[in-house]
C-alpha positions in Angstrom: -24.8 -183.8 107.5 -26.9 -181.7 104.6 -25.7 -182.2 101.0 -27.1 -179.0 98.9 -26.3 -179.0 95.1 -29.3 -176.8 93.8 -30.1 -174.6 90.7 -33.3 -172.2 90.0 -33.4 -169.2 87.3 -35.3 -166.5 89.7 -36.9 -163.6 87.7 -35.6 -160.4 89.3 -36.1 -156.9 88.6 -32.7 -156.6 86.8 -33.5 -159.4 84.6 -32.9 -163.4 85.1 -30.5 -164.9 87.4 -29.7 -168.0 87.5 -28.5 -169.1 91.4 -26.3 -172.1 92.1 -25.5 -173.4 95.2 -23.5 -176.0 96.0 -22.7 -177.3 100.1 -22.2 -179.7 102.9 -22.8 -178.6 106.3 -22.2 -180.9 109.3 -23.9 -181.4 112.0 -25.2 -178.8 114.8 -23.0 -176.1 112.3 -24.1 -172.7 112.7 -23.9 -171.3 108.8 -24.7 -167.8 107.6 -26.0 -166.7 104.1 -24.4 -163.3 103.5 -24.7 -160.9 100.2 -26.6 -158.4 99.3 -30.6 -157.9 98.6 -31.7 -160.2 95.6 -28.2 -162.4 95.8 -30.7 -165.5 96.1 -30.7 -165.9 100.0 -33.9 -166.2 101.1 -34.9 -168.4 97.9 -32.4 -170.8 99.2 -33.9 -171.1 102.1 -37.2 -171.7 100.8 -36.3 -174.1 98.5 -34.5 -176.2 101.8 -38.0 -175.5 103.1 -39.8 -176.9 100.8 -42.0 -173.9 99.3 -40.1 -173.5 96.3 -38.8 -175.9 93.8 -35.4 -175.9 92.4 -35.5 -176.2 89.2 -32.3 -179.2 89.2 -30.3 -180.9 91.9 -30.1 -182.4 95.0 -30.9 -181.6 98.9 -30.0 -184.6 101.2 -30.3 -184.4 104.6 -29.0 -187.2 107.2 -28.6 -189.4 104.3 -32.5 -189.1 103.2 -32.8 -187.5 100.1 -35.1 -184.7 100.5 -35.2 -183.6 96.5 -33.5 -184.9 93.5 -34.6 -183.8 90.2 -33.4 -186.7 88.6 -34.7 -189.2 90.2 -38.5 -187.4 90.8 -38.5 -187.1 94.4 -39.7 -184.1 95.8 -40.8 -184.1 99.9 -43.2 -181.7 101.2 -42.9 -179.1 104.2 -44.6 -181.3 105.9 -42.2 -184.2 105.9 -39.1 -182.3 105.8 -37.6 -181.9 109.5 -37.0 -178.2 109.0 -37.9 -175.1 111.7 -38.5 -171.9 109.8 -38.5 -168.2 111.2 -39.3 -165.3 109.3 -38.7 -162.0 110.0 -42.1 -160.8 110.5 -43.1 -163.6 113.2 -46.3 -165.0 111.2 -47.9 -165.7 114.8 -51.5 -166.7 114.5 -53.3 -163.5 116.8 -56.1 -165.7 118.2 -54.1 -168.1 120.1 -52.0 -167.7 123.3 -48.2 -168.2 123.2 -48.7 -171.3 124.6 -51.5 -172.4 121.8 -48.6 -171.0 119.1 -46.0 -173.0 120.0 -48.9 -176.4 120.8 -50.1 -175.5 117.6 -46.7 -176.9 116.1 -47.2 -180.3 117.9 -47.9 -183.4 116.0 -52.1 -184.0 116.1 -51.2 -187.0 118.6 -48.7 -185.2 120.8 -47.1 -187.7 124.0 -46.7 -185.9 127.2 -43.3 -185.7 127.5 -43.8 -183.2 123.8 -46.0 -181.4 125.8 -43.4 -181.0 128.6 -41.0 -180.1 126.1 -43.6 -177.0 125.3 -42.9 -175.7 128.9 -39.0 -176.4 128.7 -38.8 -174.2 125.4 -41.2 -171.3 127.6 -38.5 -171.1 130.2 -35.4 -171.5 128.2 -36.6 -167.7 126.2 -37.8 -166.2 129.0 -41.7 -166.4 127.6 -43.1 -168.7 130.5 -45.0 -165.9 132.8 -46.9 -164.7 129.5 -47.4 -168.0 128.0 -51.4 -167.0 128.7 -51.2 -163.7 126.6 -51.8 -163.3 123.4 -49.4 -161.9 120.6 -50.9 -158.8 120.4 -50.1 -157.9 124.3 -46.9 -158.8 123.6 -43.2 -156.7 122.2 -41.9 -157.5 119.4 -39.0 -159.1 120.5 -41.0 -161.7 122.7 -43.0 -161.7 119.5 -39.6 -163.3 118.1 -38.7 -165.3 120.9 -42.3 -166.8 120.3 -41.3 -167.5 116.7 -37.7 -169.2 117.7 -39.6 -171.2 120.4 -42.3 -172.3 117.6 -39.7 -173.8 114.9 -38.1 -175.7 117.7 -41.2 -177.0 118.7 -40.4 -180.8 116.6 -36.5 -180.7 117.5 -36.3 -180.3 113.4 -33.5 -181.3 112.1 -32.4 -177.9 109.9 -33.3 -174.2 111.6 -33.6 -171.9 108.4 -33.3 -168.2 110.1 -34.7 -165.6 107.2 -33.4 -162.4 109.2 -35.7 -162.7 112.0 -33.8 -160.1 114.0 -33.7 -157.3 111.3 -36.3 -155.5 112.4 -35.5 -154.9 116.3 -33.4 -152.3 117.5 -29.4 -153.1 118.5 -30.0 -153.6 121.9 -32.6 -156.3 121.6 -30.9 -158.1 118.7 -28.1 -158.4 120.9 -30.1 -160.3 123.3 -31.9 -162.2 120.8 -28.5 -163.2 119.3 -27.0 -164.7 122.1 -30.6 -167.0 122.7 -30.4 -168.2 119.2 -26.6 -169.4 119.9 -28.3 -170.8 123.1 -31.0 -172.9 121.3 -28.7 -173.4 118.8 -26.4 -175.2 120.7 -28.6 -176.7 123.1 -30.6 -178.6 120.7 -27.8 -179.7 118.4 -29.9 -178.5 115.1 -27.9 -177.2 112.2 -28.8 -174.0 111.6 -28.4 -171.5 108.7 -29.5 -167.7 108.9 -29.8 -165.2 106.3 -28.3 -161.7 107.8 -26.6 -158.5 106.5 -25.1 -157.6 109.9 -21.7 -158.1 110.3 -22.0 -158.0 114.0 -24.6 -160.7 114.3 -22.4 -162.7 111.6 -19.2 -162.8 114.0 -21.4 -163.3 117.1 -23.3 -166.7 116.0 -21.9 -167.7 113.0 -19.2 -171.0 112.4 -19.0 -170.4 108.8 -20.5 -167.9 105.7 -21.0 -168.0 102.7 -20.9 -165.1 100.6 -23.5 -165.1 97.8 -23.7 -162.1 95.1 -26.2 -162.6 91.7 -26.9 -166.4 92.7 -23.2 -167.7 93.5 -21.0 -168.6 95.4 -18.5 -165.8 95.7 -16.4 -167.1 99.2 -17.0 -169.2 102.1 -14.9 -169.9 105.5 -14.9 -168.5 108.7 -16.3 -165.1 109.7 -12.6 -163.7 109.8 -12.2 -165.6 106.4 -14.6 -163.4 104.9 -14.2 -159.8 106.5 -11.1 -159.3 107.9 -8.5 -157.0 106.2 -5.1 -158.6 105.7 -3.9 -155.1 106.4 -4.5 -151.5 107.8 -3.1 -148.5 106.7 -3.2 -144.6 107.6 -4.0 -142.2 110.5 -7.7 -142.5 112.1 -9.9 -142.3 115.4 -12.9 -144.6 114.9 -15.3 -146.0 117.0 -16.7 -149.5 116.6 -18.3 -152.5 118.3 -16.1 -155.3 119.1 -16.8 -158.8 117.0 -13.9 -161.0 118.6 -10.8 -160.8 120.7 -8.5 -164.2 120.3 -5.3 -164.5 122.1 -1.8 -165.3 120.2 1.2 -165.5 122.2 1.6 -162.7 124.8 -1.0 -160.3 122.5 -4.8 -160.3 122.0 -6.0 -159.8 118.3 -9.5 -157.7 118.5 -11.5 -157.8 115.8 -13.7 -154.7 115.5 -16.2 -153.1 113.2 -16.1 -149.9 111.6 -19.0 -148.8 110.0 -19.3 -151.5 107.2 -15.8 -152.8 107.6 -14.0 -155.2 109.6 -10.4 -154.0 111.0 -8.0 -156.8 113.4 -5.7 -154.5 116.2 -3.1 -156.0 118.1 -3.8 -155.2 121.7 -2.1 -156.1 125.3 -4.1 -157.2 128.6 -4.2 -154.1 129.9 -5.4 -152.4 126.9 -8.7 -154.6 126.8 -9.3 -155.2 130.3 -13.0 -155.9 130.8 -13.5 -155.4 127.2 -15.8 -158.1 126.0 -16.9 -158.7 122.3 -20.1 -156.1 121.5 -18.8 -153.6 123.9 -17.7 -150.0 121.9 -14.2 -149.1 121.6 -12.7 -146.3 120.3 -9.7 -146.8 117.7 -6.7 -144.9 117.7 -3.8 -145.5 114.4 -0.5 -143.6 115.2 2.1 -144.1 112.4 0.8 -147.6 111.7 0.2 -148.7 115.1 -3.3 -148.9 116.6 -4.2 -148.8 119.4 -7.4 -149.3 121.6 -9.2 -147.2 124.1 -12.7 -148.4 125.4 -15.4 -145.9 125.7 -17.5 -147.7 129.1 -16.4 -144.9 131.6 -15.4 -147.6 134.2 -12.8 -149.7 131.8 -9.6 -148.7 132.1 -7.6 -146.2 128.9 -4.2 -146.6 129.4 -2.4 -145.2 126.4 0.0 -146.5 124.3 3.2 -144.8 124.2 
């Protein structure tokens, strides 16, 4: 379990803000950071990190006590089990994948580390290029390289700074689904800093919504973005987040543009239909209704 009760006054462009944050994750727990630019997200991740001081509190982590003010105790990067991904890789150009992710070894690795170097290289696809170096490479290998390389010491806490921002939808898709896969294969507790909705539903156990340095809600994904209600006439389109079953009904939650709308939908109406597929949205007199777009799903109509 982490134990987070943190303050620092960040100087912004608007003027001060003063960002409090207080949590307990458990556990392997999958926790997303969501608000907009200059809410303090990134800042909290750096300060888990170790690269920037709070200015009070606490950070305890498996019942060692990373920081506390109070009592002067203040850990380096170094000795904090923590795996840290940025969003613009920071791969060092001169060595090979392979060197990159070696590079993150202790100086006196054991063999079976080593081996666990290899096991990484499969698991994200990177083995057959392991030789190349990062400047032969896409950027979203460039990424999976970067995910490998904070895993490297099995840390304890994977901080996530939007590392998937900068790749088109497609890709981040991909890349979404191996961060679950790491994630839950290794057991870490993870928290990632995102502004897409999407990624949030696909990855995330809980969120926390941060605007000018607090806490303005936390819970689940549908917690946080699902409408209690919809109203109106309208044809959308939107990507699927979710689809949960309640009695003989599905519930699919779907994204609109920026916002997050739950229809009530029947087997038939979703057949195939997976979470990230496109659906097209259809309200008559209060009653939506579903009709994917994939040209070999079926779109039976409502009546």
């Amino acid at each position: 379990m982490i134990k987070i009760h943190i303050k620092k006054r960040l100087a912004t462009e608007n003027g001060p803000l003063d960002l409090e944050i207080s949590l307990s994750l458990q556990r392997g727990e999958f926790f997303t950071l969501f608000g907009p630019s200059g809410a303090g997200k990134s800042t909290i991740l750096r300060m888990l990190a170790g690269l920037t001081d709070p200015d009070q509190g606490k950070i305890e982590m498996n019942q060692k006590v990373w920081f506390d003010s109070e009592k002067k105790i203040n850990f380096p990067p170094g000795k904090r089990e923590v795996g840290l991904v940025f969003q613009d890789y920071a791969l060092f150009p001169t060595m090979s994948i392979r060197k990159n992710l070696e590079y993150a070894l202790p100086r006196r690795a054991s063999a079976e580390e080593y081996r666990y170097v290899d096991e990484l290289l499969h698991i994200t696809g990177l083995h057959a290029i392991a030789d190349r170096m990062p400047d032969s490479i896409s950027g979203g290998q460039k990424q999976r390289v970067a995910l490998a390389r904070a895993l490297v010491r099995k840390p304890a806490l994977l901080l996530l700074d939007e590392p998937l921002s900068a790749l088109d939808t497609e890709m981040r898709k991909k890349l979404q689904d191996l961060v679950l896969q790491l994630h839950q294969q290794s057991l870490v507790t993870t928290i990632l800093v995102s502004h897409d909705i999407a990624e949030v539903f696909r990855v995330s156990d809980r969120v926390l919504l941060l605007d000018h340095g607090k806490a303005i809600k936390i819970g689940t994904p549908e917690d946080i973005f699902l409408e209690k209600n919809i109203s109106g006439k309208f044809r959308f389109s939107g990507e699927v987040l979710t689809i949960q079953r309640e009695d003989v009904v599905n519930i699919v939650s779907v994204l609109v543009g920026n916002s997050v709308v739950r229809v009530v939908a029947v087997d038939e109406e979703i057949q195939n239909t997976r979470p990230g597929d496109t659906v097209i949205l259809i309200s008559k007199a209060m009653n939506p209704m579903i009709l994917p777009t994939s040209p070999n799903m079926s779109q039976k109509k409502q009546d």
